[in-house]
N, C-alpha and C positions, 0 to 999 in steps of 0.2 A: 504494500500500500504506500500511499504517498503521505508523507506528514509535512501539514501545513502549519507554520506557527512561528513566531517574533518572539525575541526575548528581550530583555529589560536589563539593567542594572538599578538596582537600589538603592540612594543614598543611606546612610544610618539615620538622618532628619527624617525621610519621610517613609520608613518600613512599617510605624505604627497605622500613620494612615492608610494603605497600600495594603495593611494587614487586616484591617476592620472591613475593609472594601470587598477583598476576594471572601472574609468569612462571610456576608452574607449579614440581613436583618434578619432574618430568619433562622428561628435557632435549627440544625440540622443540617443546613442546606450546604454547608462544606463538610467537609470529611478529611481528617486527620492522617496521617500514615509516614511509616518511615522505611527509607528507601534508601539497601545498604548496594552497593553493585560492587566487579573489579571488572576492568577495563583492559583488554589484552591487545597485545600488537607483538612485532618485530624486535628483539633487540636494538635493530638499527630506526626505526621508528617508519616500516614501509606502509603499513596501513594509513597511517597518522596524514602521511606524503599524498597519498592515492585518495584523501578525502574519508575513508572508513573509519567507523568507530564501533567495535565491536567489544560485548559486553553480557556479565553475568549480576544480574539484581534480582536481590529478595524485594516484592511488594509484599507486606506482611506477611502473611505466612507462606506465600506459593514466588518460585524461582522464574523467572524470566529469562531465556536467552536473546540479545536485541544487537541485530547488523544495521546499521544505518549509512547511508551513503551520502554525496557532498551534496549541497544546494546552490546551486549555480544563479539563483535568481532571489539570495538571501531570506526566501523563507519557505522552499519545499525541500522536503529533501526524502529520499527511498526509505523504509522501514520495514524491516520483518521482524516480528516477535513471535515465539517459540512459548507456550506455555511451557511449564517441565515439573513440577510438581514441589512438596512439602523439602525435599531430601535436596542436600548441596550436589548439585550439576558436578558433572564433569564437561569443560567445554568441548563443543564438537563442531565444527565449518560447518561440517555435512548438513546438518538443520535449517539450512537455507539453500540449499543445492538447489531448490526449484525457485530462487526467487534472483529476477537480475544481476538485485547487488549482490545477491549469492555469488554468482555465477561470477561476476564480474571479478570480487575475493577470490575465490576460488582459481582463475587464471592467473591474476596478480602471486597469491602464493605458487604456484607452481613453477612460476619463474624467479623465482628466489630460493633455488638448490638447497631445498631440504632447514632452510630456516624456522626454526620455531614459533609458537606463539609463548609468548609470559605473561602474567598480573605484572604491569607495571607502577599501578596506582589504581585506588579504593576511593570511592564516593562513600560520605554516611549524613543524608541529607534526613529531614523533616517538611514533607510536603504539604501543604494547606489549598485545595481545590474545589471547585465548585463549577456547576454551567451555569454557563448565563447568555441568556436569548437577547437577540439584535433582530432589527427588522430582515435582514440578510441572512441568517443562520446561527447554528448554535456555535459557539465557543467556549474551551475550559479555560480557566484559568487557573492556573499554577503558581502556589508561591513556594519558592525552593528556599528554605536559610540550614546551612550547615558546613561542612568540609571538606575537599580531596583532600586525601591522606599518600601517601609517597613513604618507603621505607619498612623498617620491618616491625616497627611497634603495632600493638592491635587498639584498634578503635575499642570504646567501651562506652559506657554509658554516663562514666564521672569525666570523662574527654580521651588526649590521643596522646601517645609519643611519639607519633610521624611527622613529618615535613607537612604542615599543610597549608591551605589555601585558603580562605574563607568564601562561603559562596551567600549570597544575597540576592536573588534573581526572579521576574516575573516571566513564565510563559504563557501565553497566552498562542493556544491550539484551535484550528479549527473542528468540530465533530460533523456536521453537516451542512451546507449551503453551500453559499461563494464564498471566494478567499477575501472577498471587500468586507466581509462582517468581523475577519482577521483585524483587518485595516483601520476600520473603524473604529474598532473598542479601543487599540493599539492607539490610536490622534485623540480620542474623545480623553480618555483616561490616563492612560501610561503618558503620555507626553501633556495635553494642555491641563488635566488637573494634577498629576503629580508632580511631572517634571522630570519624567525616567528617562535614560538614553539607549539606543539601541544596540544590544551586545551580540556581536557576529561572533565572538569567539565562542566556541563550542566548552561545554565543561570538561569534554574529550581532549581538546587542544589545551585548556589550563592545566588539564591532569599532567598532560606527557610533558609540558613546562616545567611541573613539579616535578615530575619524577627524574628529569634530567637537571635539576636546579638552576632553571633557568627563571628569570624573571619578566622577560621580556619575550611576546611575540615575535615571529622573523616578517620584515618589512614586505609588508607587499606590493611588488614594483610592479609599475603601472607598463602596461608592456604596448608597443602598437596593435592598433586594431585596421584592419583591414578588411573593406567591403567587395565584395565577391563581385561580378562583371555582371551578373545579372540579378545582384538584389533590388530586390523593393525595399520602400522605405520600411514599413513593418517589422521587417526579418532584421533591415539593418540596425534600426533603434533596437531591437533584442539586443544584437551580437553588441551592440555599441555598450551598453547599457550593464551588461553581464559580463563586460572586458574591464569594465571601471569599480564593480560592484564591489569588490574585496580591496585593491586601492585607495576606494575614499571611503568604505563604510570599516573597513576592517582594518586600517588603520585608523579609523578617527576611534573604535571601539579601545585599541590599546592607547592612543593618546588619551582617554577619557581615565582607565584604568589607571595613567602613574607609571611612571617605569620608562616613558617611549625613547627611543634615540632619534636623533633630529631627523635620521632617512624615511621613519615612519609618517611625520610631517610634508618633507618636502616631494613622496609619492604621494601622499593623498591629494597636493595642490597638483601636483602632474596629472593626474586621475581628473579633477577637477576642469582643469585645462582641455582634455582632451574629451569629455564628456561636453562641455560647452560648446566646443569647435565643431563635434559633430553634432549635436544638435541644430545649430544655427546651418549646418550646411543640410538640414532634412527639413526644417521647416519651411514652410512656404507663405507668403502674408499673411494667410489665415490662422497659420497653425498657432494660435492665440497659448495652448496647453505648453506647448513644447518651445516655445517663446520663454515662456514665464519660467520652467526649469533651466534652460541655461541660465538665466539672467540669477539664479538662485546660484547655482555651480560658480559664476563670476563676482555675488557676493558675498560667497563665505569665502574663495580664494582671498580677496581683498582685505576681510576680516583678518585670514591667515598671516598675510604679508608681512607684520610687522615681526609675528615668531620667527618665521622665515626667514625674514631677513637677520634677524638679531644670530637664528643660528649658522646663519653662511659666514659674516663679519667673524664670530668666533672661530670659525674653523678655516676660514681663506687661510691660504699657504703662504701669504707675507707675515700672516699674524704672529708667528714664531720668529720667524726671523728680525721682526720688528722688535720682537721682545727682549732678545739677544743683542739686539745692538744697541737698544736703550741701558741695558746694563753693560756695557761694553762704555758707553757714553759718557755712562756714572763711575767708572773704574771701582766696580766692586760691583757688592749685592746692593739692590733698594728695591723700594716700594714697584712691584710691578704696571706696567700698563695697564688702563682697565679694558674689561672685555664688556661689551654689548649686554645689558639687561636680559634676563631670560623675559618671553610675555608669554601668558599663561593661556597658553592655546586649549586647554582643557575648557576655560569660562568660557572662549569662546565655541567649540562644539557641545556644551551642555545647554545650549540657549536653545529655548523650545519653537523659535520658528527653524533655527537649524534642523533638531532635530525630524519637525513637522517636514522640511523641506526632503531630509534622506527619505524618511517614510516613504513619501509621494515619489520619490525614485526605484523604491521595492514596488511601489502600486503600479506603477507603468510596464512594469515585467509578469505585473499580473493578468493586465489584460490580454485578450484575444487577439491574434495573430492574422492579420489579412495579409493574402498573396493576392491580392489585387489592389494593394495600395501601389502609387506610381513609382513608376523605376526611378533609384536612386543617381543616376546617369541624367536624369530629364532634369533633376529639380538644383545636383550642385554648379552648373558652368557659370550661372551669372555670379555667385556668390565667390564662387572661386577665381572669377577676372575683376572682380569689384578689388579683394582684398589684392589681390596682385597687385592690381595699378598705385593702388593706395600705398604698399610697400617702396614700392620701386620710384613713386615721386620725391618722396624720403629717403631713401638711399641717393638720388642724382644731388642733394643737398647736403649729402649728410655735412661736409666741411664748414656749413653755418649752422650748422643743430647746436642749441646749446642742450646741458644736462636731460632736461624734461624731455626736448625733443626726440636725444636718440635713445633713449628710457621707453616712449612711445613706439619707435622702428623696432626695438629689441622685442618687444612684445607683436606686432605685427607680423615680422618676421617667424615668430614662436608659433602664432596664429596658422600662419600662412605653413608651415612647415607638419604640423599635426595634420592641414587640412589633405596637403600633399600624402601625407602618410594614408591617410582613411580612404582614399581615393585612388591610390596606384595604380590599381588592377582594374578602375574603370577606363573601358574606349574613349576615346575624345571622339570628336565631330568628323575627324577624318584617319580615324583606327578602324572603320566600318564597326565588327559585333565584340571583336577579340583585338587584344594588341598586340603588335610585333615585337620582337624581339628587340630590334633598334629601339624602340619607342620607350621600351622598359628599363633599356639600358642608358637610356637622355633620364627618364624621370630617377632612376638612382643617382645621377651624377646629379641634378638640380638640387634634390633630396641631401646629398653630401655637401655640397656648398652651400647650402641654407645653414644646415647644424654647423657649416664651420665658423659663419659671419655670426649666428646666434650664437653661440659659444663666446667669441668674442668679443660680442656686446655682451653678455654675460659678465665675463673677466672686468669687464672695462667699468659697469655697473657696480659692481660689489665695490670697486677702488672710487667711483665716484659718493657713495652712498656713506665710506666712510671719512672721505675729506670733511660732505657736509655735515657730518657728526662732530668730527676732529673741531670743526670753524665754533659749529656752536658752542663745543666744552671750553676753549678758548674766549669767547668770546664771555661767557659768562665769569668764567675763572678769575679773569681783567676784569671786569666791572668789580666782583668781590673781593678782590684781591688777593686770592688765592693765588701764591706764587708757585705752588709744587705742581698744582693739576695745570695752571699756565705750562711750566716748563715742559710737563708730561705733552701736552697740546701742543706746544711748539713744536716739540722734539717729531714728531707724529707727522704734522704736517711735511714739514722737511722731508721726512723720508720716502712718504706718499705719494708727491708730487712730481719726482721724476717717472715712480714705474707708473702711475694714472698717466704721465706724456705717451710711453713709449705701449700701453693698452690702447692708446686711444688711436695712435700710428696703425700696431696692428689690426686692428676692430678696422681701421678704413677701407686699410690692404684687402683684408679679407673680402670685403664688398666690394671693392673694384674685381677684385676674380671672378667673384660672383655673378654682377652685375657683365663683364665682358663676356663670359659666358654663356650668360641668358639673351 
């Protein structure tokens, strides 16, 4: 079967409320239980890889065996569950032999020479549940509070001596109707009354976190997407849509969790970027819906920007060597340069039109698929000679752009170069149905000299972003008269200003290649 269903995280401010909600006004109407599982994989973690989560749970008194498969469209995902009785299981593949993701496992191990499965970690949750009817269908709702457990102490009833995790979660399942009555409860309650955020990571994927003692999710990079030669729009907003879904919702889940490293960030704004780009190249005047979602996708980027920014400044490749020679300057040790404020990119993906906004991005993978919406070859040429021109009047100027300006081309460029990506494999107006070989072998090279002038305004940007940082710490420093963070600011400028000349040389270069080329 297919299981349809959204998960939540909980803050500790609002589980009381969230808790009173799912028990119901009605004495009865939820039901108590506690729900112990282990969770088996690979040593090497191949299931974990292949999307699988496979698993043994007591529901009070009777054992469960449960294969689950991945969900591509963040909220169905494949389910077989195995009743098996009162008595501790021994795990068996074979119990799903007739089901997909059986099968699917079942292949997957066979090509893993004789690899084993293990318990690599234990769930000991306390669930609180209840239905509850929507004009669209019935939905359960799930409240999960308890542990993954990792290691070899045993769970008990007074607590644990394993590695564990604390889990705090809302699911909310569908039982019967459409997946919009999912959606609904999900925008009505979880988001605009309580203020939950949407948590993509699986309790399967926190487990094998713990059980390798990791803390942190692995980044999930936003990868090109690519529209087939004879998609419709339809299929393409799918494939678009379910290419970005894990980039921007699944890293904004561990940014949200604590922990994140800045690539988890700066994928989800890529994801962002390339979700935008294609949608504006499928919409058409009308498409009022699919308007309104990019313009979402370009203002939470925009929100992002400032974390983004703050973490690139930290981590640029002058930053160290600026630091070294500021202490070099000082003959000895001193007070380091400072680095860039962290901002708190967490406030901003916990803000509930954000949230409402991801939502409405899983909702659009839920609807229904026409192969009769228009080819996507009919609707991008204008969109894609508009942003052209627009680039390329900007690049014949770039020698009078000040900052703003080529900050603008760099972005255009970015624009223009995603849209190149989604588009490859479509014919142009004189490729007739399919395209040549030659044709494909111009738009890689065009494709390469984009990334290489963007790259370069890139470089050129991060050195101009921190001059005006540099001017302002300065500038204030002299008014108070702070003579140390002066000196720090003077010292900084100085040595920014020759390698921001010789980015700025290159970043031209590059566009004159570019530009002779094209």
């Amino acid at each position: 079967m297919k299981e349809i269903e959204l998960r939540f995280q909980i803050p500790a401010s609002e589980w009381a409320a969230v808790h009173r909600w799912v028990q119901g006004e009605t004495a009865g109407a939820a039901r108590t239980e506690r729900l112990q599982a282990a969770y088996f994989d690979t040593p090497a973690r191949d299931l974990a890889r292949a999307g699988f989560a496979l698993r043994l749970r007591r529901e009070g008194e009777v054992w469960v065996q449960t294969l689950k498969g991945a969900a591509p469209d963040g909220m169905t995902r494949l389910e077989h569950n195995v009743p098996l009785g009162a008595d501790e299981p021994v795990l068996q593949v074979e119990r799903h032999a007739d089901h997909p993701a059986g099968q699917a496992l079942v292949a997957l191990l066979a090509g893993l020479e004789g690899q084993g499965l293990t318990c690599l970690f234990r769930t000991d949750i306390t669930r609180v549940s209840r239905a509850f009817q929507t004009p669209h269908g019935e939905v359960e709702l799930a409240l999960d509070r308890g542990a993954l457990l990792a290691g070899d102490g045993e769970a008990t009833d007074e607590g644990a001596t394993d590695r564990r995790t604390p889990v705090a979660e809302l699911e909310i399942e569908l039982k019967q109707g459409e997946p919009r009555a999912v959606l609904e409860v999900a925008r009505e309650w979880a988001i605009e009354r309580f203020g939950l955020t949407l948590e993509l990571r699986t309790k399967a994927l926190r487990g094998d976190l713990l059980a390798r003692r990791e803390t942190c999710a692995a980044v999930a990079v936003s990868r090109p997407i690519v529209w087939a030669a004879d998609h419709r729009r339809d299929p393409a907003l799918t494939a678009l849509l379910r290419g970005v879904l894990e980039p921007v919702i699944g890293n904004a889940s561990q940014v949200l969790a604590g922990g994140h490293r800045p690539e988890h960030l700066h994928q989800l704004r890529v994801g962002l970027r390339r979700l935008r780009v294609g949608l504006l190249l499928l919409a058409a005047p009308e498409a009022v819906a699919l308007r309104a979602l990019a313009d979402g996708a370009a203002s939470l980027s925009r929100a992002l920007a400032p974390a983004r920014d703050a973490d690139a400044q930290a981590l640029a490749p002058w930053r160290a060597e600026m630091d070294t020679a500021w202490q070099a300057e000082r003959a000895g040790p001193s007070a380091p340069l400072p680095t860039p404020a962290r901002i708190d990119a967490a406030a901003v993906l916990r803000d509930r039109a954000v949230q409402g906004w991801m939502l409405a991005m899983i909702g659009w993978l839920a609807l229904p698929v026409s192969e009769d919406s228009p080819l996507v070859r009919a609707l991008v040429p204008a969109t894609l000679t508009a942003w052209t021109a627009a680039a390329a009047r900007q690049v014949k100027r770039f020698d009078r752009l000040e900052a703003a300006g080529r900050h603008q081309l760099r972005r255009r460029l970015r624009r223009l170069k995603l849209a190149l990506e989604l588009t490859q494999a479509l014919p142009g107006p004189d490729d007739g149905e399919r395209l040549g070989r030659k044709a494909s072998e111009r738009r890689a090279q065009r494709l390469a000299r984009l990334q290489a002038a963007q790259q370069a305004l890139g470089a050129l940007n991060d050195l101009e972003l921190a001059l005006a940082t540099t001017r302002d710490e300065l500038a204030v420093a002299l008014s108070s008269g702070d003579a140390a963070v002066a000196a720090q600011a003077g010292f900084a400028l100085g040595f920014l200003r020759p390698r921001h000349a010789r980015a700025l040389a290159q970043a031209a270069k590059a566009l004159r290649k570019s530009r002779r080329a094209d």
